[in-house]
C-alpha positions, 0 to 999 in steps of 0.5 A, a space after each residue: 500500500 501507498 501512504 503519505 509521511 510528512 507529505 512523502 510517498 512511502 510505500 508498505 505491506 498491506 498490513 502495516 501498522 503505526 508502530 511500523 512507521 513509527 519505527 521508519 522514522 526513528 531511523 530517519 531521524 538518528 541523526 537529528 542533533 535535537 531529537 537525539 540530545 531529546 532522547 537521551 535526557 528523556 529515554 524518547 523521542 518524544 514525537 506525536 503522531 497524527 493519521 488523516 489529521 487525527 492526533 494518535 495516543 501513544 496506546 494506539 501506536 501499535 494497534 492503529 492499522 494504516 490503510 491506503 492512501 492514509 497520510 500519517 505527518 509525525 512533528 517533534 518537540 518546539 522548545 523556547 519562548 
């Protein structure tokens, strides 16, 4: 199936779930200086996730099934003031 991550194209098995997308950006992201300094003082990325809009709680992520077409954004922790 095809979906949508932060508006790019990604192909995956038909029976993908959030928590595989979920994983995909954790490796996309090992490098981000910010995301990785977050994960080291809080032991997690600390990401939200939204699927069509809708923000997912934590205790969906390995359950929410994706279908085609679903357009997943993830967004990471703004700090300041």
């Amino acid at each position: 199936m095809k979906i949508r991550i932060n508006n790019r194209e990604q192909e995956l098995l038909d029976e993908a779930r959030l928590i595989d997308v979920i994983r995909l950006v954790r490796v996309a992201t090992a490098d981000d200086m910010m995301l990785k300094t977050v994960r080291e003082l809080t032991g997690g990325d600390q990401l939200s996730y939204l699927v069509n809009g809708r923000v997912v709680p934590a205790r969906e992520y390995d359950t929410l099934c994706l279908k085609d077409g679903d357009d997943v954004r993830w967004v990471h922790p703004a700090f300041g003031g």
